[in-house]
C-alpha positions in Angstrom: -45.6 -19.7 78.0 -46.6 -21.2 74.6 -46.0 -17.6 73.1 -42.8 -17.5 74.7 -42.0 -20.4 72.9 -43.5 -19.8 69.7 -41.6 -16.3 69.8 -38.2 -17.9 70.5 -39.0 -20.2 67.6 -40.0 -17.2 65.4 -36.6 -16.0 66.2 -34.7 -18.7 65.6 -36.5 -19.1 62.6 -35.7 -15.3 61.7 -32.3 -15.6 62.7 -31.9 -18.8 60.1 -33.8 -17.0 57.2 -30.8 -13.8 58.0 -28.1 -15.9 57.9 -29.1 -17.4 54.6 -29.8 -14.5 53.1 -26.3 -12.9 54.2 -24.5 -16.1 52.6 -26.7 -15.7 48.9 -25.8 -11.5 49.2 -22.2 -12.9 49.9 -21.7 -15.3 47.4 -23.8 -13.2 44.7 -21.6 -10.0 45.6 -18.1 -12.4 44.9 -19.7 -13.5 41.7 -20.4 -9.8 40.8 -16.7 -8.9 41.9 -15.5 -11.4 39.3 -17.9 -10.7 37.0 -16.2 -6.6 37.1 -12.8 -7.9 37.1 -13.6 -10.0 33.9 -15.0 -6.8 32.2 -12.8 -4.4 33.3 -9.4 -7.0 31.4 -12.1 -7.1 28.7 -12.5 -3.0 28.3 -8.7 -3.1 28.7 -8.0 -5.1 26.3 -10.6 -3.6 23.1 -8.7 -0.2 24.8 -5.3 -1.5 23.5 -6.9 -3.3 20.3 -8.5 0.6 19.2 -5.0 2.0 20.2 -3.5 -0.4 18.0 -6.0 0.3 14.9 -5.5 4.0 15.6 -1.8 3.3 15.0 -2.9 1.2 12.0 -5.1 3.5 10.7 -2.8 6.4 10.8 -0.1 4.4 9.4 -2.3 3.6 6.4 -3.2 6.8 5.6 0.3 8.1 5.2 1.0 5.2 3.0 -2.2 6.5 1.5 -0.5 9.9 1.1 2.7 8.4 -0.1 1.1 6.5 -2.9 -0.5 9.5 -4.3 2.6 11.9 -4.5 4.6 9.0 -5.8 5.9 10.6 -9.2 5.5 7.0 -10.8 2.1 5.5 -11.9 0.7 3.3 -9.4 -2.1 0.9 -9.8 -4.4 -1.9 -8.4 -5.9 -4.3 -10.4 -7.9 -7.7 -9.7 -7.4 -11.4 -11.1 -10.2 -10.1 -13.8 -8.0 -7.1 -15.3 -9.7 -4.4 -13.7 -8.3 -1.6 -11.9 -9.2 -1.3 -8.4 -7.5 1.9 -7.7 -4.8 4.3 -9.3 -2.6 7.5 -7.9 -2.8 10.9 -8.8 0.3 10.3 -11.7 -2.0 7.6 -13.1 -4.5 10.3 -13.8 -2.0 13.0 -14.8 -0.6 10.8 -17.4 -3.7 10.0 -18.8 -5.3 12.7 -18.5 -8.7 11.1 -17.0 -10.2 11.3 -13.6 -9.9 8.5 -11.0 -13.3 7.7 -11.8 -12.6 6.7 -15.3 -10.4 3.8 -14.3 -12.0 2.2 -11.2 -13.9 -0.3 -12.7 -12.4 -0.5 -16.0 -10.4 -3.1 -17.7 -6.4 -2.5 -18.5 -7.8 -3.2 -22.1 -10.6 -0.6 -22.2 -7.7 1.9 -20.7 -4.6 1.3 -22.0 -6.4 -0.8 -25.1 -5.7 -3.9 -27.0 -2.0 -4.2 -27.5 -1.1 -3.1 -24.2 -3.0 -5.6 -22.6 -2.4 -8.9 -24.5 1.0 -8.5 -25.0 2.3 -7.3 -21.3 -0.2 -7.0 -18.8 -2.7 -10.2 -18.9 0.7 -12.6 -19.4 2.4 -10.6 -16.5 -0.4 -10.4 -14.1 -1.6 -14.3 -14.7 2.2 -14.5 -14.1 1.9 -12.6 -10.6 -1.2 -14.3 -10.0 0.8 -17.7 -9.9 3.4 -16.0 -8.1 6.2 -14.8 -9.8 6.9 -10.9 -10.2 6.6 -9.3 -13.9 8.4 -6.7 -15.9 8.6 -4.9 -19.3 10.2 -2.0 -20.6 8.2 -0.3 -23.8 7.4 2.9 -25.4 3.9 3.6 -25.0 1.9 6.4 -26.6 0.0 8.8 -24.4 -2.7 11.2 -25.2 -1.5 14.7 -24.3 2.4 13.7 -23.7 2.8 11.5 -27.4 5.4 8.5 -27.3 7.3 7.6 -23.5 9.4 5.1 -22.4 8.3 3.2 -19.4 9.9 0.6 -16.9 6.4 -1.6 -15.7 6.5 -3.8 -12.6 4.0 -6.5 -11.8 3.7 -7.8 -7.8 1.5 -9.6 -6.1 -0.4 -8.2 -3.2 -1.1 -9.9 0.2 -4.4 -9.0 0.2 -7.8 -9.2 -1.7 -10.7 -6.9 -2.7 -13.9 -8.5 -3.1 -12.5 -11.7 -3.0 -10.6 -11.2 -5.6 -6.4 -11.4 -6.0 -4.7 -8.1 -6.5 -1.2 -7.2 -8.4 -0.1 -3.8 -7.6 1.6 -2.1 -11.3 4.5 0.7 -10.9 5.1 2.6 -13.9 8.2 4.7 -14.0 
């Protein structure tokens, strides 16, 4: 009799420990399901955030593209003179490589008069946020003496922490 007893016991007992364990494997498998349903709106979103920089991306490029063929002289330059980039007309006229003007000052490129009398006036100018012009003759190496319609703008964006003032040359 007493192992009757002790048996029903056991299987009460049994019974108990199976019923908690079905309610933690319950309540653990609803916290996985919403744990999946988080991560799958999170994978859909970064989905639509890397469709969106491939859009950007692509976009950029062909602005990129458009840049360079632009017949008139394009440049970047910072708050401290210096260009940050040029287009392919930029190095035609001068006759210099890319290379040669990253880096460089407007006054070690385009030399002394250029520089203090247009462009450090007009890009401070830009930098305080106005837009800048001048028209001048300006002599080039291989091409001798051309006129030249310059535009100073200010850029929405920053290099290195520094300002930027795009130049068009035309």
């Amino acid at each position: 009799m007493l192992n009757i007893v002790r048996r029903k016991e056991a299987d009460a007992a049994l019974r108990h420990a199976y019923s908690e364990m079905e309610e933690k494997v319950e309540k653990r498998t609803e916290e996985l399901s919403s744990a999946l349903a988080d991560l799958r709106l999170v994978n859909k979103e970064m989905a639509n955030e890397v469709d969106q920089r491939r859009v950007a991306e692509k976009k950029l490029r062909l602005f990129k593209r458009l840049v360079e063929l632009s017949p008139d002289m394009v440049a970047l330059v910072n708050s401290k003179y210096t260009y940050v980039m040029v287009n392919d007309s930029y190095v035609k006229l001068f006759d210099k490589p890319k290379d040669f003007f990253i880096g460089k000052s407007i006054f070690d490129v385009a030399g002394k008069e250029v520089f203090h009398v247009h462009s450090r006036t007009l890009i401070d100018s830009v930098l305080a946020g106005s837009t800048g012009r001048f028209e001048s003759w300006v002599e080039l190496p291989r091409l001798g003496k051309r006129f030249f319609s310059v535009v100073y703008h200010p850029v929405e964006s920053t290099v290195d922490g520094e300002r930027l003032v795009s130049i068009t040359a035309s």
